[in-house]
C-alpha positions as CSV (number, residue, x, y, z in Angstrom):
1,X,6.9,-31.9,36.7
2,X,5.7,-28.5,34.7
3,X,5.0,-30.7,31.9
4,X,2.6,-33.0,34.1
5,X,1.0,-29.5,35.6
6,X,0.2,-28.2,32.5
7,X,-1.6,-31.2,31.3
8,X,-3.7,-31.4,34.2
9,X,-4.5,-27.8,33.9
10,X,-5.7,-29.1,29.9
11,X,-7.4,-31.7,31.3
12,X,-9.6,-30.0,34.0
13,X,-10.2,-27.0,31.4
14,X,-12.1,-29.8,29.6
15,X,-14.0,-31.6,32.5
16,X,-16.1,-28.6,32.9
17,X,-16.0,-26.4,29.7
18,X,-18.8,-24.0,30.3
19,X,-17.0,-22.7,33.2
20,X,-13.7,-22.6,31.4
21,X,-15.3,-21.1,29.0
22,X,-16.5,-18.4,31.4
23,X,-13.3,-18.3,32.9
24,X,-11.2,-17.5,30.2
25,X,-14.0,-14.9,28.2
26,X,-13.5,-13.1,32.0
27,X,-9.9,-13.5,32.2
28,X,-10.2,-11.9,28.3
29,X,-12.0,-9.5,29.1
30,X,-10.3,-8.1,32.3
31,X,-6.7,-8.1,30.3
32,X,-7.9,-6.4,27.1
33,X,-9.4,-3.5,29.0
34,X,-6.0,-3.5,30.6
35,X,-4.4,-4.2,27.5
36,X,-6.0,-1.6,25.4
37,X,-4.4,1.1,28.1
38,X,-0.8,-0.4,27.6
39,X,-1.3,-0.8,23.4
40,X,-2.5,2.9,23.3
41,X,0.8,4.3,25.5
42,X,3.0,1.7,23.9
43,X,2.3,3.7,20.2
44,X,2.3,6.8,21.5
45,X,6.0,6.4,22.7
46,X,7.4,3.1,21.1
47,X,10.6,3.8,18.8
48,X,10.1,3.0,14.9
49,X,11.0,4.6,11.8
50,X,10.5,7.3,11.1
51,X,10.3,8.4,14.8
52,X,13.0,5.7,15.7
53,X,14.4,8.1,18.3
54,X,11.5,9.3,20.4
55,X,13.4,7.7,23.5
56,X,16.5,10.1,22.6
57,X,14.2,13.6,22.0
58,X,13.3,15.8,23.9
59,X,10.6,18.7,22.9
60,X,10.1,22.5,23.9
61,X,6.3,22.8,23.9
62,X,5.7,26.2,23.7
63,X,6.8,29.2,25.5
64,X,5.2,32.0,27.8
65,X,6.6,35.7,27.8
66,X,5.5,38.3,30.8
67,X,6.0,42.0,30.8
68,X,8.4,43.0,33.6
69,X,5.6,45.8,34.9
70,X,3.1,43.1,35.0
71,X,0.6,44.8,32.3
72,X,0.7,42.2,30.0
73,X,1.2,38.1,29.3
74,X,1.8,36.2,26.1
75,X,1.6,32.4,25.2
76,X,2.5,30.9,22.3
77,X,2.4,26.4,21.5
78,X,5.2,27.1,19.7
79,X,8.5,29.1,20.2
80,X,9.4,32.1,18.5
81,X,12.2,32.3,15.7
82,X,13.9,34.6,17.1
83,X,14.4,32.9,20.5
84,X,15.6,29.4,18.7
85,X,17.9,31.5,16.6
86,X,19.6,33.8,19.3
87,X,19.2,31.5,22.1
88,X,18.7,27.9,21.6
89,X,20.6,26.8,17.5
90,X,24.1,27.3,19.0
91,X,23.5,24.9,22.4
92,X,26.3,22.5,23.0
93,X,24.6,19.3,24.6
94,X,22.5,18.0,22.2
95,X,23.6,16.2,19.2
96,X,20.7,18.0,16.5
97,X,18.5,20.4,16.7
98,X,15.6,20.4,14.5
99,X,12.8,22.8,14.3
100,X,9.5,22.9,12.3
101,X,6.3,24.1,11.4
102,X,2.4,23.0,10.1
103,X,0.5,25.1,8.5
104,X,-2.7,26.2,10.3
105,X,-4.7,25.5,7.2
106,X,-3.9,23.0,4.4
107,X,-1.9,24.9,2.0
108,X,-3.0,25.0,-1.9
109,X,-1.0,23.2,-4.6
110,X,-1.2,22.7,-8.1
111,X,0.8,21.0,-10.7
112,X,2.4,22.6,-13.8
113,X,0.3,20.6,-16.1
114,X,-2.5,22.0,-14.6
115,X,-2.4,25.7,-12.2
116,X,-5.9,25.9,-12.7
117,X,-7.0,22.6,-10.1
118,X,-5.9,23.5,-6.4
119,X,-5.5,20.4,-4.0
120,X,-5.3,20.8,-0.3
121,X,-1.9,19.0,1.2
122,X,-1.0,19.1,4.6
123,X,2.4,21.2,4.6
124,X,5.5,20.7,6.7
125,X,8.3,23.4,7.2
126,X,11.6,22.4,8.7
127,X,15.2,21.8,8.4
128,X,18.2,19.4,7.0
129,X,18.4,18.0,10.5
130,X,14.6,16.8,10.4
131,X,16.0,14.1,8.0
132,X,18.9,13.0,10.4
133,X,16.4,13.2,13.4
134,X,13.7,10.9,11.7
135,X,14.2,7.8,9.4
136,X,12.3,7.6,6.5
137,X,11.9,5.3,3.3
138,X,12.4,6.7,0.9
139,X,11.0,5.4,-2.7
140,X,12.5,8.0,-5.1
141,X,14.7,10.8,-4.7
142,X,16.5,12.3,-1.2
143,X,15.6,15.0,1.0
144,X,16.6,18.2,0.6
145,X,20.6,18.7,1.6
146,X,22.0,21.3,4.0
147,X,23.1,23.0,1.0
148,X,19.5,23.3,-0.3
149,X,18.2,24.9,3.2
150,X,20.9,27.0,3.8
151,X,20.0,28.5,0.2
152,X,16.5,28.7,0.8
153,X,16.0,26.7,-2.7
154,X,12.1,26.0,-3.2
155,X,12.5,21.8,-3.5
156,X,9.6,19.5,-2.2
157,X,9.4,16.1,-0.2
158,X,6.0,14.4,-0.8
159,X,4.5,11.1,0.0
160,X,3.8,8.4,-2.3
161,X,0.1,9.2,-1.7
162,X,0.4,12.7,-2.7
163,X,2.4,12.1,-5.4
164,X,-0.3,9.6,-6.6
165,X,-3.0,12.3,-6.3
166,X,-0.9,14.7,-8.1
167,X,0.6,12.8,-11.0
168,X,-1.1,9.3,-11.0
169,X,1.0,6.7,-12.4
170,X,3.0,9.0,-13.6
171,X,6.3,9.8,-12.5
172,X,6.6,12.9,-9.9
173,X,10.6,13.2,-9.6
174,X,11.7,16.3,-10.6
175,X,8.1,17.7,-11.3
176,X,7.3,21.0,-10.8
177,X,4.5,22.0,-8.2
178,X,2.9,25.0,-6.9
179,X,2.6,25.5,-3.2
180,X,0.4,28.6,-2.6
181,X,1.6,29.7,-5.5
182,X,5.1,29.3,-5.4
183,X,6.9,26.9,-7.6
184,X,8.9,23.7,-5.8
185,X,10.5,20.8,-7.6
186,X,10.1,17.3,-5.9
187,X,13.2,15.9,-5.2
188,X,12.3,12.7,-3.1
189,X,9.1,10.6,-2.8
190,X,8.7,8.9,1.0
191,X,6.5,6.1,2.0
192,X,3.8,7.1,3.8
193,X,3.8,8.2,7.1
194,X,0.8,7.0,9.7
195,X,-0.6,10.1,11.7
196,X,0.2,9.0,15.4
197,X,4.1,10.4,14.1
198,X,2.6,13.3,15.0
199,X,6.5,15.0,14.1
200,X,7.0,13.2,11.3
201,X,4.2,12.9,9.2
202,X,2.4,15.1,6.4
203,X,1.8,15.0,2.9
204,X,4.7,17.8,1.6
205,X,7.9,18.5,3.5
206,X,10.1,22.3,2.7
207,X,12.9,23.6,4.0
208,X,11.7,26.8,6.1
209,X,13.8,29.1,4.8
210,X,12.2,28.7,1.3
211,X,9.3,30.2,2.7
212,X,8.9,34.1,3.2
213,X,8.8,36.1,6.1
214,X,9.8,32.7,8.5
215,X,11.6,35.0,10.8
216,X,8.5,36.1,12.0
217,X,6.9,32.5,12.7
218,X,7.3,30.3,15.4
219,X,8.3,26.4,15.6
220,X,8.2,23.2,17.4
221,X,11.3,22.2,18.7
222,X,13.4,19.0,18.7
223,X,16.5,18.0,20.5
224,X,18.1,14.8,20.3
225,X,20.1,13.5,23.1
226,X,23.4,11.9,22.5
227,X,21.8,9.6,25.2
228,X,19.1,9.7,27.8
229,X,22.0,10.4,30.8
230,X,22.1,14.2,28.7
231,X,18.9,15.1,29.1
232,X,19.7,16.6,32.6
233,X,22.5,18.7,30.5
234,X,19.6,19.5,28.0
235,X,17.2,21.1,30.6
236,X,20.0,22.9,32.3
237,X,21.4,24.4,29.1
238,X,17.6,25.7,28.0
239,X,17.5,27.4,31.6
240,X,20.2,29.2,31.2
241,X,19.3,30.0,27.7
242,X,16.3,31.7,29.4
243,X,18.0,33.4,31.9
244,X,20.2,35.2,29.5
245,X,16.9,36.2,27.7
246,X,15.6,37.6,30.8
247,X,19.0,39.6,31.7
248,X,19.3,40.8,28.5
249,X,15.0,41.6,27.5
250,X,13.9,45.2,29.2
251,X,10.2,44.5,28.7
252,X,9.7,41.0,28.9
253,X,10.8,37.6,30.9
254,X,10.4,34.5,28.9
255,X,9.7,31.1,30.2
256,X,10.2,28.0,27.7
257,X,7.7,24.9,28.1
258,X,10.5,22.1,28.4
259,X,12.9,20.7,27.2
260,X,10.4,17.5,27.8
261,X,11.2,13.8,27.1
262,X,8.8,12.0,24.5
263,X,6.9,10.2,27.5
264,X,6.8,13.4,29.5
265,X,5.4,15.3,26.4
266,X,2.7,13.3,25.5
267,X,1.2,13.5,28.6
268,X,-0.5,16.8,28.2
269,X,-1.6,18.9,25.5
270,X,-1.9,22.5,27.1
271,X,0.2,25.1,27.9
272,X,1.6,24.1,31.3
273,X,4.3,21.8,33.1
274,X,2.7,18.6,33.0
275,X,2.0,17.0,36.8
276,X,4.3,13.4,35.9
277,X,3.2,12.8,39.5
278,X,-0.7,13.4,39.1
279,X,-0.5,11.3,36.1
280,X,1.5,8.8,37.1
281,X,-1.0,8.3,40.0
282,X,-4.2,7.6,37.5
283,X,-2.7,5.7,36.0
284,X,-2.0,3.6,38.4
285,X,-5.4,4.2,40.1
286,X,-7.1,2.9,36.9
287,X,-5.3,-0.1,36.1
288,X,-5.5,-1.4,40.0
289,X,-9.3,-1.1,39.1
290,X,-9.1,-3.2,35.9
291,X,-7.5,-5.3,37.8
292,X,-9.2,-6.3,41.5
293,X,-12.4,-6.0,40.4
294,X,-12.1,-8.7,37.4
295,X,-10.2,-10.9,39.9
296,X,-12.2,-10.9,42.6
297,X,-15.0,-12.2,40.5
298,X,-12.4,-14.4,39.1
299,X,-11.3,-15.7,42.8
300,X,-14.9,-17.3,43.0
301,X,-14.4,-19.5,39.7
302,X,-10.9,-20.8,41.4
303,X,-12.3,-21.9,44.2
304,X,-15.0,-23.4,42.5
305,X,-12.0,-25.4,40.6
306,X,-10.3,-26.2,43.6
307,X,-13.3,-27.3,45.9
308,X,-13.7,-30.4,43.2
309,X,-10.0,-31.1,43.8
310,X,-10.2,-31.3,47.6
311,X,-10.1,-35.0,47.9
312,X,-6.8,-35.1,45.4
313,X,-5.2,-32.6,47.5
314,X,-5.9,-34.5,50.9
315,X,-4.4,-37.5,49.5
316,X,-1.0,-35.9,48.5
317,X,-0.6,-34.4,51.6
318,X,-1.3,-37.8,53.2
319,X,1.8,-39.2,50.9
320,X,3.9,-36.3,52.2
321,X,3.5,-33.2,49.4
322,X,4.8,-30.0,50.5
323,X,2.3,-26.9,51.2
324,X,4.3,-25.2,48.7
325,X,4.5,-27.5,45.7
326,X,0.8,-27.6,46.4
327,X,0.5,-23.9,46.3
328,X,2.6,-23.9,43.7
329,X,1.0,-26.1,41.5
330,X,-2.3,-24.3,41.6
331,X,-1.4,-21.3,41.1
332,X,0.4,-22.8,37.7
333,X,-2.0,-24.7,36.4
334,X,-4.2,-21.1,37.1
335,X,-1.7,-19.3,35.4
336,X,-2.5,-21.7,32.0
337,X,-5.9,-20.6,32.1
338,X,-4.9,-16.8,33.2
339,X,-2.3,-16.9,29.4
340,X,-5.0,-18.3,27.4
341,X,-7.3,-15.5,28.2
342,X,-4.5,-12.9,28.2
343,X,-3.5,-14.5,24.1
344,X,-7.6,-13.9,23.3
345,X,-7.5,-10.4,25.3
346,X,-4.1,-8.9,23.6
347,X,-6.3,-9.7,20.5
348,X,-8.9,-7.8,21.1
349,X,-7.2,-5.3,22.9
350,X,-5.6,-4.8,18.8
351,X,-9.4,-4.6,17.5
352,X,-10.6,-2.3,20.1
353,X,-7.4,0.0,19.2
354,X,-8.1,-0.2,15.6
355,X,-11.9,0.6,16.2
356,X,-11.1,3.7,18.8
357,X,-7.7,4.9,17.6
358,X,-9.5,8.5,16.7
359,X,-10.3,8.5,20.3
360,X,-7.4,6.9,22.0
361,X,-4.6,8.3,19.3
362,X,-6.0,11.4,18.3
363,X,-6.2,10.5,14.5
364,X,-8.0,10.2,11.5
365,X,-10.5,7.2,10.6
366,X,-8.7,6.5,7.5
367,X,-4.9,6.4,9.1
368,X,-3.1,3.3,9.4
369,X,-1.7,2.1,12.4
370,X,2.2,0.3,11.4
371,X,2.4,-3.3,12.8
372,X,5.6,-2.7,14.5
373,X,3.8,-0.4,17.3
374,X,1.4,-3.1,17.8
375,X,3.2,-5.9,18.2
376,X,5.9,-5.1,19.9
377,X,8.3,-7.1,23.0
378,X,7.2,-4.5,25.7
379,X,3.6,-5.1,24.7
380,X,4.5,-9.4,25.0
381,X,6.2,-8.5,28.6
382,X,2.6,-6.3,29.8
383,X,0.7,-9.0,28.9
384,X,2.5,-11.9,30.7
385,X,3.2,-9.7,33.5
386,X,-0.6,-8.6,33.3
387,X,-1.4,-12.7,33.3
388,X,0.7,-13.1,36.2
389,X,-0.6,-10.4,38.3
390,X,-4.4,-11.4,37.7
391,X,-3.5,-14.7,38.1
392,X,-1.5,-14.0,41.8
393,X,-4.7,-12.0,42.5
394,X,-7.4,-14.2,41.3
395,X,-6.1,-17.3,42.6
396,X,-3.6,-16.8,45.3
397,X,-6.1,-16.5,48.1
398,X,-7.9,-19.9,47.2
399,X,-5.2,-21.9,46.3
400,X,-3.0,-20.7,49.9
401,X,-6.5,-22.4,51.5
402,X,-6.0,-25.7,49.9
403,X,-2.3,-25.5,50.7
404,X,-3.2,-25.0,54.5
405,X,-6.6,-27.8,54.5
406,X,-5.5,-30.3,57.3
407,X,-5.5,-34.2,55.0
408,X,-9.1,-35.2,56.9
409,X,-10.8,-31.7,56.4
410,X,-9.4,-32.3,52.3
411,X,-10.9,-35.5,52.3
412,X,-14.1,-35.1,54.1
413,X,-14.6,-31.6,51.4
414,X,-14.3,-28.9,54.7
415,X,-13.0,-25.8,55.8
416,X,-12.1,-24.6,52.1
């Protein structure tokens, strides 16, 4: 029967092309706004190497400190060393802890072929757990071990790029480079790593304690869940982490900015709880937009479709269809037309990324987007569901009318 449906639905695209053709460039156009809202989140927060466990991770954003007498308020988007080390490294609940830190400003490095050219690499500091945390490729090489961080021993990660721009063709393995002066031997070459892994990528990675004085910095901070069901245990272990700050701290109370999940996380960039409720209302608000509108212009070229079919209907009715397998079969043959636009809208839902991705991914023109964020099963279900919905909305109304057409009113063209 679904086969017959879907090549009438064929057949009647063809009768009347132009609007077809207007149909579906509106049903395209409707889904890749849409669509482009869904792509953008879907990146931000899909799991793939290296980030492959961004549903498992939770993040401490920042942290703000008050003096007890009220004279005085610090913030910080990052949390101090000593906090993480006295108060947060020994918590039970999650499996790792990673920390880490990018350099305000690119950090200067030379090779010992040549100290006198400086190049300016992005810098990551962090810790042996980093490399258990994320998954990387690695070309050449390892990371640096426990061993090698617990030492504090001055050994490099770099990305094939960098190690390109540093060396050529040449081998970089077990080169020595300079970062701000300091000598490093590179000990593993990575693939490199698109900016919207905004905790995994950079051009150098170092263990933190190679670097001087990084008990006085401050760092980002990772947890990873042994599953989601502990993030509950997570947040309740970090309060009580704060409380014993604030028992123990004459002068000032502290207040840590999380633990947040990955989803949570990216939804704000200051220094504040972020309202899950506020934004989970817009969001909602805007894509109930994207949607009525488009479909209620849409509704007028369903009825046009359905006025021509008035007769047909009348005389199936007459030879005993059901309202519903009428109703049903419109709102099929609808939802053909609705999958072939969604198909040309998912498209260029991907192009519009690609083209706005500073915009919409906070990154750089020349960074890559990987194809696994793109195309992805979620981002198949949003579409079809997308379809579906557009189609309910654009075509429901009309096609309950022709369900409900008495058979003389369908055959005489009325009351539709």
């Amino acid at each position: 029967m679904y086969k017959i449906y879907f090549k009438q639905a064929i057949a009647m695209l063809k009768q009347n092309k132009f609007i077809s053709i207007i149909t579906i460039a509106g049903t395209a156009l409707a889904i890749m706004m849409i669509m482009v809202l869904i792509v953008s989140e879907s990146i931000k927060n899909i799991s793939v190497a290296p980030e492959v466990n961004r549903d498992r991770t939770m993040y401490i954003r920042g942290e703000i400190k008050e003096q007890k007498n009220n004279k005085g308020r610090q913030s910080n988007g990052n949390t101090s060393y000593q906090v993480y080390k006295d108060y947060l490294s020994e918590m039970k609940s999650p499996e790792l802890i990673s920390i880490q830190a990018n350099a305000w400003n690119k950090s200067q490095v030379t090779t010992s072929e040549d100290l006198m050219e400086r190049m300016p690499f992005e810098l990551k500091s962090t810790d042996a757990n980093f490399w258990k945390i994320m998954s990387f490729s690695f070309t050449e090489g390892s990371p640096f071990s426990e061993e090698d961080f617990k030492s504090g021993l001055k050994k490099a990660v770099v990305t094939e790029k960098t190690a390109k721009t540093l060396y050529g063709n040449q081998n970089a393995l077990g080169k020595t480079i300079h970062i701000d002066f300091k000598p490093y031997t590179i000990v593993g070459i990575v693939k490199d790593v698109s900016q919207i892994f905004k905790y995994a990528s950079t051009d150098i990675y170092i263990p933190y304690t190679s670097r001087s004085a990084y008990e006085q910095g401050s760092f980002q901070i990772l947890f990873l869940a042994k599953s989601k069901k502990d993030f509950d245990t997570i947040v309740e272990e970090v309060r009580a982490a704060e409380r014993k700050y604030n028992a123990t701290d004459e002068e000032w109370t502290l207040k840590l900015l999380g633990p947040y999940s990955h989803a949570v996380h990216k939804m704000t960039n200051s220094l504040g709880d972020p309202d899950i409720k506020g934004n989970i209302r817009k969001i909602i608000f805007v894509l109930a937009i994207l949607l009525i509108i488009p479909a209620i212009n849409l509704s007028s070229f369903s009825l046009s479709r359905i006025k021509r079919r008035t007769e047909e209907i009348g005389i199936r009715k007459a030879f005993g269809a059901k309202k519903y397998v009428i109703l049903m079969q419109v709102l099929y043959e609808n939802l053909i037309t609705s999958l072939i636009g969604g198909v040309v809208g998912l498209i260029f839902s991907f192009a519009v990324v690609m083209w706005l991705k500073k915009w919409l991914l906070d990154v750089g023109e020349d960074s890559s987007i990987p194809l696994e964020t793109l195309v992805s099963f979620p981002v198949f279900l949003a579409v079809f569901l997308v379809c579906l919905l557009l189609n309910l909305l654009s075509a429901g109304i009309p096609a309950y009318r022709a369900s409900n057409v008495n058979i003389v009113d369908s055959l005489n063209r009325n009351n539709l």
